[in-house]
C-alpha positions as CSV (number, residue, x, y, z in Angstrom):
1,X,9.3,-134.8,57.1
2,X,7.7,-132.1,54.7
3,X,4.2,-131.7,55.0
4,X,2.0,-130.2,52.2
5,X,-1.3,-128.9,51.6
6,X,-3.1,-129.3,48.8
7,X,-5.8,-126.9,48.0
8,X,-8.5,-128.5,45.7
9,X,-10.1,-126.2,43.1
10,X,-11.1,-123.0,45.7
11,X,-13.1,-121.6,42.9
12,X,-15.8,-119.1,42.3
13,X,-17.7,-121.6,40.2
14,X,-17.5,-123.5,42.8
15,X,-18.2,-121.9,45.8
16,X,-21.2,-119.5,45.1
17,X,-20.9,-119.3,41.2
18,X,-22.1,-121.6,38.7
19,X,-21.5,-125.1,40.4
20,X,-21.7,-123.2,44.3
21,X,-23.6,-125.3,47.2
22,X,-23.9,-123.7,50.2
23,X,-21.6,-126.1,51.6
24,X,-18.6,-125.1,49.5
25,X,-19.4,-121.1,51.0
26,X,-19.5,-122.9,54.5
27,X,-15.8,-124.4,54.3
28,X,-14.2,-121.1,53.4
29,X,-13.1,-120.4,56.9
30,X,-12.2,-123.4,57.7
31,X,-9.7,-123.6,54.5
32,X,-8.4,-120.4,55.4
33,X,-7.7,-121.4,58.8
34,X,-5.5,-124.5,57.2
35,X,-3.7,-122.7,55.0
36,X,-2.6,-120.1,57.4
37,X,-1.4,-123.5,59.7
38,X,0.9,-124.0,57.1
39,X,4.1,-122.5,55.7
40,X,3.3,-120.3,52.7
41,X,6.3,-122.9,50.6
42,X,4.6,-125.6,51.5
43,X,0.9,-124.9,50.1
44,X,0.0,-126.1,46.5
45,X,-3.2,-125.1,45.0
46,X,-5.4,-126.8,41.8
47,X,-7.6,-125.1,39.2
48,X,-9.9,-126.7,37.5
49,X,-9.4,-125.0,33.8
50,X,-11.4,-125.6,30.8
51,X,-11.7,-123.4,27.6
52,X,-14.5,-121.5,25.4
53,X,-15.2,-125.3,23.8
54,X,-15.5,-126.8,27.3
55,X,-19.4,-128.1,25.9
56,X,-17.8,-130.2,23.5
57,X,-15.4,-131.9,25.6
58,X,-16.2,-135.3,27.2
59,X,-16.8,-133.8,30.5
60,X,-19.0,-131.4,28.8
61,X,-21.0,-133.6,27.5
62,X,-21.5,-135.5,31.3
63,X,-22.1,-131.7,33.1
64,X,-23.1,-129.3,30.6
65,X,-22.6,-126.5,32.8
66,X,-19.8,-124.2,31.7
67,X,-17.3,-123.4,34.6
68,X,-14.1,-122.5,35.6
69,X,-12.9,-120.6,32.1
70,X,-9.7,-119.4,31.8
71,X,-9.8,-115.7,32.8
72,X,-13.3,-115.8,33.8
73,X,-14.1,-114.5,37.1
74,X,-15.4,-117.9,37.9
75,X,-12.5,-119.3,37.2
76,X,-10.5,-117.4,39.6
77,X,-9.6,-118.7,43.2
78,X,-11.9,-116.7,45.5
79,X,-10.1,-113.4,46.6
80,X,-9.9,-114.3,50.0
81,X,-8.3,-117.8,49.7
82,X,-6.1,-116.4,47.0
83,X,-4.3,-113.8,49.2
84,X,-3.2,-116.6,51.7
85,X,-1.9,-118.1,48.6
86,X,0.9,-116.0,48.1
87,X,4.4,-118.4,47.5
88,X,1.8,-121.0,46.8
89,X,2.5,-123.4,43.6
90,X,-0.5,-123.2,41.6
91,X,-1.5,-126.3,39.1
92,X,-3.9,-125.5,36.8
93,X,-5.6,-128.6,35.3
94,X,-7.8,-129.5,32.4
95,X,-9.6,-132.7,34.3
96,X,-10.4,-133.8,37.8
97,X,-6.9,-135.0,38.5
98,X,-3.9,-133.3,38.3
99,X,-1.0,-136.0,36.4
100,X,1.4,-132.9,36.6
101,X,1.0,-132.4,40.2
102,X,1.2,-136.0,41.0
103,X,4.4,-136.7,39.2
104,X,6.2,-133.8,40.8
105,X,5.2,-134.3,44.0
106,X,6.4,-138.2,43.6
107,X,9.5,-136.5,42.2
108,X,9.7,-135.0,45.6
109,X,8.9,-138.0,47.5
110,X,12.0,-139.3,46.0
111,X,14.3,-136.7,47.2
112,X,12.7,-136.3,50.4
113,X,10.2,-138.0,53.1
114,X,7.0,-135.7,52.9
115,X,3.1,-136.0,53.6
116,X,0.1,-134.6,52.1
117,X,-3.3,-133.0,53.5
118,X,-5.9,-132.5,50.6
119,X,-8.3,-129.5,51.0
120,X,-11.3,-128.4,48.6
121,X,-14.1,-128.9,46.2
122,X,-15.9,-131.0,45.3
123,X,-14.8,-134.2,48.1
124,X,-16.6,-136.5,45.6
125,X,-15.1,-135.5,42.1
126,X,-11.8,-133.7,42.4
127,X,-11.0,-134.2,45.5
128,X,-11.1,-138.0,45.2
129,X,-9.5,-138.1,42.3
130,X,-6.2,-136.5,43.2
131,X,-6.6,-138.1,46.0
132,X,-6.4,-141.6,44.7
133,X,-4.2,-140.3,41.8
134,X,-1.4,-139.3,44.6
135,X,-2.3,-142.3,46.7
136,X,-1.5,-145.0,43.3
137,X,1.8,-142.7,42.3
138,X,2.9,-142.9,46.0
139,X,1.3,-145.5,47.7
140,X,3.6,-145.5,50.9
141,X,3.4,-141.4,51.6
142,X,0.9,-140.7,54.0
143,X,-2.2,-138.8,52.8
144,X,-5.1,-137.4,54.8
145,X,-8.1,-135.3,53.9
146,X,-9.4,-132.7,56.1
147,X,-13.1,-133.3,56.1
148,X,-14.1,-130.2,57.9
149,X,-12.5,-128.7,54.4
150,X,-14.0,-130.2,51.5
151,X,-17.9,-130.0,50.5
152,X,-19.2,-132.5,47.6
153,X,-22.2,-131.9,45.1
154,X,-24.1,-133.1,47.5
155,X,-23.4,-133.7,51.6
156,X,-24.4,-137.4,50.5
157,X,-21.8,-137.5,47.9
158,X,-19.0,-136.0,49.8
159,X,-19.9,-138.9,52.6
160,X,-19.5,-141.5,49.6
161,X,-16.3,-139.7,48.7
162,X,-14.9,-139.7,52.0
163,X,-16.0,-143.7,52.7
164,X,-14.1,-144.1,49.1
165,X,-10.8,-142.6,50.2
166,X,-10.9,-144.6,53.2
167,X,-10.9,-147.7,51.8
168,X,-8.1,-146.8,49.9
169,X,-5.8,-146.2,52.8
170,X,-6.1,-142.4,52.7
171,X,-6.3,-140.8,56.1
172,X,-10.0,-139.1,56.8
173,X,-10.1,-136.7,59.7
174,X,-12.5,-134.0,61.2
């Protein structure tokens, strides 16, 4: 059995930049501390990535807040988290969910038994949505999400998030 980590979007924007909540800055410990549990080969990371035009996208147009752009330092996975990162696959994506990730980790689950732990920000928009996104590719791999490691938009929200996941059969613990 392979076990992975998944580390959702530890971003500047979204720990103390443009989308921060003192909740994201209050998990960054606790993230470290799973991500040094694991073997550096077996942690993958996300980053949320939009461009210059990010205000004219669909999403922009929702959240008109512009965040994680490529090669801004908000963009960047905070320095701390990132140095723990080192032999970690990194998946940048342009939305919530990762379709990349999720097909080659099923790819994976084809060639060998493995389980997943999801990490990161924000429980109640990426978080979720990889979550459910791995959980419809692979619905018979076991996937858990550390609660003691995520933060939503809100402390409400990630408790809707987390409800969410667990009625879809994905593991909640802490």
């Amino acid at each position: 059995m392979k076990r992975l980590l998944i580390v959702i979007d530890m971003q500047n924007d979204f720990i103390d930049a443009a989308l921060g909540t003192p909740e994201a800055v209050e998990i960054v410990d606790a993230v470290k501390e799973k991500i040094r549990a694991y073997p550096a080969g077996n942690v993958i990371a996300t980053m949320d990535t939009h461009t210059e035009d990010y205000l004219n996208t669909q999403e922009g147009k929702y959240l008109p807040v512009p965040h994680c752009i490529k090669g801004t330092e908000g963009w960047k996975i905070r320095d701390d988290i990132a140095e723990l990162l080192t032999g970690a696959s990194i998946y940048e994506k342009p939305t919530f969910g990762s379709v990349q990730l999720a097909s080659d980790l099923k790819k994976m689950s084809e060639k060998e038994e493995i389980e997943l732990e999801l990490t990161g920000l924000c429980t109640d928009i990426c978080v979720v949505s990889n979550a459910l996104l791995l959980k419809a590719m692979m619905p018979e791999v076991k996937i858990s999400v550390d609660a003691s490691c995520c933060a939503g938009v809100t402390p409400e929200k990630h408790l809707a998030a987390l409800e969410t996941m667990r009625s879809c059969q994905i593991q909640v613990i802490n």
